[in-house]
C-alpha positions as CSV (number, residue, x, y, z in Angstrom):
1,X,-15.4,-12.1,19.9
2,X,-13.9,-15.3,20.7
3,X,-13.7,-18.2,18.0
4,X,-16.6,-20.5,18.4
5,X,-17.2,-23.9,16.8
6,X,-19.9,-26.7,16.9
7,X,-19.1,-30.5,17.0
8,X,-21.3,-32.9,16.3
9,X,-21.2,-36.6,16.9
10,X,-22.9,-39.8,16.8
11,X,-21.1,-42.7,17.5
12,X,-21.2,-46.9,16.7
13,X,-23.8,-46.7,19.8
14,X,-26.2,-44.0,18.0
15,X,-27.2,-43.5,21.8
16,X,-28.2,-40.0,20.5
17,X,-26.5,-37.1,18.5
18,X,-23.7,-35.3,21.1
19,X,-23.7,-31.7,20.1
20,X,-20.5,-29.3,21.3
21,X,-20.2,-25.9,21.5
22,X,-16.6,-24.7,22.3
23,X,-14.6,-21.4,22.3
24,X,-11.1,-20.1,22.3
25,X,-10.2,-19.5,25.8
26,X,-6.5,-18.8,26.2
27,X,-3.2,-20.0,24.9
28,X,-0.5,-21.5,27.4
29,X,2.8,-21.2,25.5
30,X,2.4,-23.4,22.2
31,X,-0.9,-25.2,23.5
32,X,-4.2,-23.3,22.4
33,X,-7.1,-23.8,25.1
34,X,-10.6,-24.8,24.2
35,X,-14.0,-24.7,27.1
36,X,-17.1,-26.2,26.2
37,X,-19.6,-23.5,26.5
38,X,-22.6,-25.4,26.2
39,X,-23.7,-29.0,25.0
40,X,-26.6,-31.2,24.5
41,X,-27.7,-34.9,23.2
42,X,-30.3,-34.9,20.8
43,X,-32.2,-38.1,20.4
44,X,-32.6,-40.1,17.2
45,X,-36.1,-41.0,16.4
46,X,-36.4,-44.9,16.5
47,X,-37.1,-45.3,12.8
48,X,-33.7,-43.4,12.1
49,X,-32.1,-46.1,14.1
50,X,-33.5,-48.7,12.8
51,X,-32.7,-47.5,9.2
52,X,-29.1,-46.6,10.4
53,X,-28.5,-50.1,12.0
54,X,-29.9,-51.9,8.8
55,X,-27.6,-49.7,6.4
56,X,-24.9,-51.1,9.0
57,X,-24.8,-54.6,7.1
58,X,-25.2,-55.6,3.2
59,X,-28.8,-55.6,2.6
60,X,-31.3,-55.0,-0.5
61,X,-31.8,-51.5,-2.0
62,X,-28.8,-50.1,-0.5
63,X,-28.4,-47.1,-2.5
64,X,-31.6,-45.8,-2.5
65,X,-31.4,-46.1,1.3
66,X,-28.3,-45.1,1.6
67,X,-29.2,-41.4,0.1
68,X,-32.6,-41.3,2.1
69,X,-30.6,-41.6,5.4
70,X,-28.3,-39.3,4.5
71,X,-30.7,-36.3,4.3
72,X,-32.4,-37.8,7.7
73,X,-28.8,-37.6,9.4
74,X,-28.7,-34.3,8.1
75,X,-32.0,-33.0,9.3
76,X,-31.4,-34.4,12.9
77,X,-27.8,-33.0,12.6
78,X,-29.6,-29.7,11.5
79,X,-32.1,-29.9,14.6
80,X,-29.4,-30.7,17.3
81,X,-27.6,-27.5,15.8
82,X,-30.4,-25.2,16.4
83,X,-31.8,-26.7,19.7
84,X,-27.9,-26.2,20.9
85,X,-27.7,-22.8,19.7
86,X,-31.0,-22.0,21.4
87,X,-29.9,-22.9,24.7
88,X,-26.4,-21.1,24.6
89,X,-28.9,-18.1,23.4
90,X,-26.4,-17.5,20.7
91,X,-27.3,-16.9,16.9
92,X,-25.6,-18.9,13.3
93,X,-23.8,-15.7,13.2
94,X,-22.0,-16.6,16.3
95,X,-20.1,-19.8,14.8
96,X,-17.3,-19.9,12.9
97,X,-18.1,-23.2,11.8
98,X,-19.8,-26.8,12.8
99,X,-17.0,-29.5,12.6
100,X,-19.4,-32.8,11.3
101,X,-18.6,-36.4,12.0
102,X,-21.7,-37.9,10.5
103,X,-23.4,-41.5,11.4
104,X,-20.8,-44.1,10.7
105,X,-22.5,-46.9,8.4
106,X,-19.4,-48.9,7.5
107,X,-15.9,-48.8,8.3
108,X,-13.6,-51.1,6.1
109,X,-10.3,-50.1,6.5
110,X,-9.2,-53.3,5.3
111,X,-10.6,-52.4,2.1
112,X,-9.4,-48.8,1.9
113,X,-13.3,-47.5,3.2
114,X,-14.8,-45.8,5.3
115,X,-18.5,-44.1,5.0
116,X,-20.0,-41.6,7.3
117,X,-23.1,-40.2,5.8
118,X,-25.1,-36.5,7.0
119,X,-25.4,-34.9,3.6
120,X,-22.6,-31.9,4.7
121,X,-24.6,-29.2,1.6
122,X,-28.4,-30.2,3.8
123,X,-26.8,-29.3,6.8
124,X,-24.9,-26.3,5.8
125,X,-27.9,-25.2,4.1
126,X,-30.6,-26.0,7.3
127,X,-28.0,-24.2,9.6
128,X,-26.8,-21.2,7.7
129,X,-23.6,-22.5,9.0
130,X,-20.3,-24.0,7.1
131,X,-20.1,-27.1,8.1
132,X,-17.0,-29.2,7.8
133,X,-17.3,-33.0,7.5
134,X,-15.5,-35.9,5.6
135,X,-12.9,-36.0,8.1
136,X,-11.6,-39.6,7.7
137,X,-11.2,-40.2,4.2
138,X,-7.9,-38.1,3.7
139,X,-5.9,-40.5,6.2
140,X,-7.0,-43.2,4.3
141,X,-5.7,-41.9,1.5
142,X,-2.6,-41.5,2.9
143,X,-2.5,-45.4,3.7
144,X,-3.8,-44.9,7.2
145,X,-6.9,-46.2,9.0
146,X,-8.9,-43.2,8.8
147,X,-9.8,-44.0,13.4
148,X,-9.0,-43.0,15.9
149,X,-8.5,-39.1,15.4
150,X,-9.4,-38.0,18.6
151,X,-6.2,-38.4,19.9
152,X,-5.0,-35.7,18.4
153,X,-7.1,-33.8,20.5
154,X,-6.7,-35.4,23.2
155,X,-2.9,-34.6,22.9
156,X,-3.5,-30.9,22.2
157,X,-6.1,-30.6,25.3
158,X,-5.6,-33.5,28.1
159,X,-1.1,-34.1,27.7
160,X,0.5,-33.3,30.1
161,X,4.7,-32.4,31.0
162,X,4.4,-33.5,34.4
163,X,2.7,-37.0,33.8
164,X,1.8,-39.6,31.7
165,X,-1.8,-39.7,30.9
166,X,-4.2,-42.8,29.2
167,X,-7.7,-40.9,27.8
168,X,-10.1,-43.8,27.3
169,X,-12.9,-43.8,24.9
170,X,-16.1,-46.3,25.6
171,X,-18.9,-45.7,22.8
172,X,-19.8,-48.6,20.8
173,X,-16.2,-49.4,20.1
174,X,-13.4,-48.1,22.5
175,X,-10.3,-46.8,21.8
176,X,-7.5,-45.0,23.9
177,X,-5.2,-42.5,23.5
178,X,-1.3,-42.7,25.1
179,X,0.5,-39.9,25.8
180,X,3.0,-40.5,27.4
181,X,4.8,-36.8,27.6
182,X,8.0,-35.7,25.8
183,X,10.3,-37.4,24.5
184,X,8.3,-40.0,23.7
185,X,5.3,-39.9,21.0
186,X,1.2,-39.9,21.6
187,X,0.1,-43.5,19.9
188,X,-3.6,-44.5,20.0
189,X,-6.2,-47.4,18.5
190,X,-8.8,-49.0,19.1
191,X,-9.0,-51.5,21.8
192,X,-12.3,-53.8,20.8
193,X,-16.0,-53.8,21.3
194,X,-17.3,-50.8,24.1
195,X,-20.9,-51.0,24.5
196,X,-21.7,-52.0,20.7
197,X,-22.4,-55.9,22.2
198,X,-23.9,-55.2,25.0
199,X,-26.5,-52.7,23.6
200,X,-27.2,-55.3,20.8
201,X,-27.9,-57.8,23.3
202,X,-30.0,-55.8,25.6
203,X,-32.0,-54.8,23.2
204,X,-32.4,-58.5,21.2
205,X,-33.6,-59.5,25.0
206,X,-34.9,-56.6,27.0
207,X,-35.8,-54.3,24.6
208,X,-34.8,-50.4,25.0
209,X,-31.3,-49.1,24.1
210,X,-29.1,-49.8,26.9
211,X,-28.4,-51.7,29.9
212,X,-29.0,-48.7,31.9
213,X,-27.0,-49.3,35.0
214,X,-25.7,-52.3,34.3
215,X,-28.4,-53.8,36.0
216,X,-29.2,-57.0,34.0
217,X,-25.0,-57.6,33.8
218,X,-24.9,-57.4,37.7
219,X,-27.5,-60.1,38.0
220,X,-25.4,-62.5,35.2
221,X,-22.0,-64.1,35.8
222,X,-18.8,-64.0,34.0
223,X,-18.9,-67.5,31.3
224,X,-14.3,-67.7,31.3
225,X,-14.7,-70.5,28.6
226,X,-17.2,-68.2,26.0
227,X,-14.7,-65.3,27.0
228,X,-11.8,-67.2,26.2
229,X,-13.5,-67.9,22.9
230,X,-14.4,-63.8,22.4
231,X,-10.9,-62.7,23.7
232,X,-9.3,-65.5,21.4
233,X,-11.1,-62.8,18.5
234,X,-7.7,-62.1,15.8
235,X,-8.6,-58.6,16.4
236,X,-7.4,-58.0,19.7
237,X,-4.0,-60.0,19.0
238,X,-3.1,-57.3,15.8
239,X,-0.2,-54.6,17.0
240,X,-1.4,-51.1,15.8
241,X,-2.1,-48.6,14.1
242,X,-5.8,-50.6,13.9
243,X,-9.2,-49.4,13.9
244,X,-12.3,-51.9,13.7
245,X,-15.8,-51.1,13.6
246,X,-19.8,-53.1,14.4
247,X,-18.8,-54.3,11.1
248,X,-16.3,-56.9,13.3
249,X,-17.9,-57.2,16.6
250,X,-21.1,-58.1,15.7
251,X,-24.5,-60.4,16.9
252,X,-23.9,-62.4,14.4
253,X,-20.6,-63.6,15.6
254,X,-21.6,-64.0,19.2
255,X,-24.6,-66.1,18.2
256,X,-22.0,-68.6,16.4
257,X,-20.1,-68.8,19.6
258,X,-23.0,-69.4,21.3
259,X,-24.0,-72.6,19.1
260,X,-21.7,-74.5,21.9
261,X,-23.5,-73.2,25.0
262,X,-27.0,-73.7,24.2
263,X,-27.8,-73.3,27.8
264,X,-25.9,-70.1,29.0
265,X,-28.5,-67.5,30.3
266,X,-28.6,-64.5,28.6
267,X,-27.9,-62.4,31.5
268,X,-24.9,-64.7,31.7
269,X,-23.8,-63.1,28.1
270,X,-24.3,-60.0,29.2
271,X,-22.3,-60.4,32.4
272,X,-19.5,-61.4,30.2
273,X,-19.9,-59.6,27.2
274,X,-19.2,-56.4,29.7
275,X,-16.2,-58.8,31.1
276,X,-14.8,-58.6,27.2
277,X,-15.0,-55.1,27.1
278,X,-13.3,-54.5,30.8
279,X,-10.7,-57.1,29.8
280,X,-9.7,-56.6,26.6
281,X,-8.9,-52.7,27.5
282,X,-7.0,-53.7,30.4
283,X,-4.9,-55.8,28.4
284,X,-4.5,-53.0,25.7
285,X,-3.2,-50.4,28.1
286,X,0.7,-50.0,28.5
287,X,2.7,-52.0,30.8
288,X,3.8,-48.5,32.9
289,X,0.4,-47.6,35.4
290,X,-0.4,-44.2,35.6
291,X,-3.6,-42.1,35.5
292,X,-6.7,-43.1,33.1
293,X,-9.0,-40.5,32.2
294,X,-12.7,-42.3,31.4
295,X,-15.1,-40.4,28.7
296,X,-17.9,-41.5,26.7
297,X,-21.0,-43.6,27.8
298,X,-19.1,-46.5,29.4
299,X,-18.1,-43.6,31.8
300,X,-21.3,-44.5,33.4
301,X,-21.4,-47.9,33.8
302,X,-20.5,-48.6,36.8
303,X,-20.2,-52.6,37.0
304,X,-17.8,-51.6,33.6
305,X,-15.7,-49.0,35.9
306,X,-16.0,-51.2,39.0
307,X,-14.1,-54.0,37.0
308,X,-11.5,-51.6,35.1
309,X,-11.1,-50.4,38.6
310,X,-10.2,-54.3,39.6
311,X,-8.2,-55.2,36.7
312,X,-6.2,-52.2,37.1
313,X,-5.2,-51.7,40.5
314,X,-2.3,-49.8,40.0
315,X,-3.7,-46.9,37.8
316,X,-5.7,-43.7,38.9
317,X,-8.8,-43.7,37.0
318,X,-11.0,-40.9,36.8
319,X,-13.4,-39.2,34.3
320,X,-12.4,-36.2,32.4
321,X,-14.3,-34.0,34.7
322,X,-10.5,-33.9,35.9
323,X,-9.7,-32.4,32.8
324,X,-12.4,-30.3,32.4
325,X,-14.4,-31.8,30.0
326,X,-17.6,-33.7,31.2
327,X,-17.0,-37.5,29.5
328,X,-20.3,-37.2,27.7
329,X,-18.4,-34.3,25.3
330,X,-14.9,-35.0,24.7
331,X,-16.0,-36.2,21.0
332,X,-18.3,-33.7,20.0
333,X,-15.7,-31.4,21.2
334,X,-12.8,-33.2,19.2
335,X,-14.9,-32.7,15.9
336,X,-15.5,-29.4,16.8
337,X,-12.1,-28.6,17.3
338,X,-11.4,-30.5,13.9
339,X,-13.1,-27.5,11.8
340,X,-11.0,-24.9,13.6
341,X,-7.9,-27.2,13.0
342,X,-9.1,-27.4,8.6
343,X,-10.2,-24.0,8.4
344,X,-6.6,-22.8,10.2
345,X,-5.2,-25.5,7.7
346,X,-3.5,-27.6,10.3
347,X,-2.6,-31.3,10.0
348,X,-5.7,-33.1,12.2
349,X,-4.4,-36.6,12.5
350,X,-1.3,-38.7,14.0
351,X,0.1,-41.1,11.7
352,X,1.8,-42.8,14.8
353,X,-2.1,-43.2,16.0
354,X,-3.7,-44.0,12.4
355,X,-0.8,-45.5,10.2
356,X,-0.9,-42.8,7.8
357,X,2.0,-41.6,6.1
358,X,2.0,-38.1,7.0
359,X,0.2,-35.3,8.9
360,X,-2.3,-34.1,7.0
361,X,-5.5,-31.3,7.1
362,X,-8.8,-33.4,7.7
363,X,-12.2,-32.8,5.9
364,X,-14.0,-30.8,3.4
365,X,-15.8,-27.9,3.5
366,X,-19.6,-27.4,2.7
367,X,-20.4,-23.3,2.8
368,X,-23.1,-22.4,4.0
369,X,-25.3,-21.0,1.0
């Protein structure tokens, strides 16, 4: 029977909870090749979210929260599980073991913190599964940044000897993964604000989730003197390894911007909010063109691909369909493939992507009971 492994994932967006199945399916020299066998997104219920996005930010009573959301995580983890095993018609007995982000509440690695919550014993115990999970806080130990890690997956999956490749990441924060090909070494970090701004705005002004579309964007136009202001953010000026979080890009910042434009539209913000997401991974990206491989939910925006497309005129860009992945579950996939790399007791991280000082083996491990 081949190995199979479930990845779970919700991102800064909490758009929904991205579960992966994926299996062994043949080595090529060195390089071990994974499929996705099945995959679904399980929706959050909207008073999750709204717990989740208040335990974001400092508030009152944040313990008590704190432990209440993470058995919810873990019971919608749990439910995603089970509804994805039901429609691959497979069994817990068929899975090695589920590879666990969690729901990302605060990232602080300027303070040597990170906190992704999903109670790893609930889920372990919900499933019948062994669940692995944790999978950040041993870089950080090691002095690194505990984000991005899925470069390391995208190394061992989407590199390439013939080419250089760019894999690009757009959830709620983007980040992007170089590999360039032997000799030289896969770097990666995160670029800036994906869709975290725009959703926040959307939903401050139009309700729902997302801008599904980009519809209200396309009807806005680009503001250059508030995007010099959002561009002229510190963040984007830092060399890497650096990671950021919705703890950095926030409403709260834009809305002190705003104080000197009283009379911008808000489909003007939106319009160029998505221009300081397009812009600010353009500028990221190496100097050399070559091919740029899309995943995650700004895979579908097509104003946000239309104007990556414009700024970069000199790269192929694609999705990782290409690769055969679907974009939608590259990151389930990567934590999936995380287990397998902690159970097999192999280093999960790049220290040239996360600043660490040395490989290490990610996560801990919660047995099923």
């Amino acid at each position: 029977m081949r190995e199979r492994y479930i990845g779970l994932m919700s991102g800064t967006s909490m758009d929904g909870i991205d579960a992966v199945l994926i299996r062994r399916s043949s080595s090529q020299g060195d390089q071990t090749c994974w499929e996705v066998e099945s995959a679904l997104c399980h929706p959050w219920p909207t008073t999750v979210v709204g717990e989740l996005h208040a335990l974001c930010m400092p508030g009152e009573n944040e313990i008590d929260r704190l432990g209440v959301a993470d058995n919810r995580v873990a019971d919608e983890f749990a439910a995603a599980t089970l509804a994805l095993l039901a429609k691959a018609g497979l069994t817990a007995n068929n899975i090695r073991a589920i590879g666990s982000h969690g729901q990302t509440v605060r990232h602080r690695p300027e303070l040597g913190f990170t906190l992704q919550i999903g109670n790893g014993h609930r889920l372990a115990a919900l499933t019948g599964i062994d669940v692995v999970a944790d999978f950040r806080t041993m870089d950080m130990a090691l002095g690194g940044q505990g984000a991005p890690l899925v470069p390391a997956f995208h190394q061992a999956c989407f590199a390439s000897q013939a080419e250089p490749r760019v894999v690009l990441n757009i959830g709620g924060i983007a980040n992007l993964s170089v590999l360039p090909g032997p000799p030289e070494g896969v770097y990666g970090f995160d670029t800036g604000p994906g869709n975290t701004l725009l959703d926040g705005w959307h939903r401050r002004h139009r309700g729902g989730s997302f801008d599904a579309g980009a519809a209200w964007a396309s009807e806005g136009e680009v503001h250059e003197a508030l995007l010099g202001e959002l561009l002229a953010h510190p963040y984007f000026a830092q060399p890497h390894p650096k990671s950021t979080g919705r703890e950095t890009f926030t409403l709260a910042w834009l809305d002190h911007l705003l104080t000197g434009y009283p009379a911008l539209a808000p489909a003007d913000v939106q319009r160029t909010l998505l221009e300081l997401t397009a812009r600010s991974i353009a500028d990221a990206l190496p100097a050399r063109a070559g091919s740029l491989f899309v995943c995650g939910g700004g895979a579908h925006n097509p104003l946000l691909m239309a104007r990556l497309a414009a700024l970069l005129p000199r790269w192929q860009i694609a999705d990782t369909c290409a690769l055969g992945i679907h974009p939608d579950w590259v990151e389930g996939a990567a934590f999936a493939w995380l287990a397998q790399r902690f159970l097999a007791r192999e280093p999960g991280n790049l220290p040239a992507v996360t600043g660490a000082a040395r490989p290490a083996v990610l996560g801990a491990l919660f047995p099923a009971p």
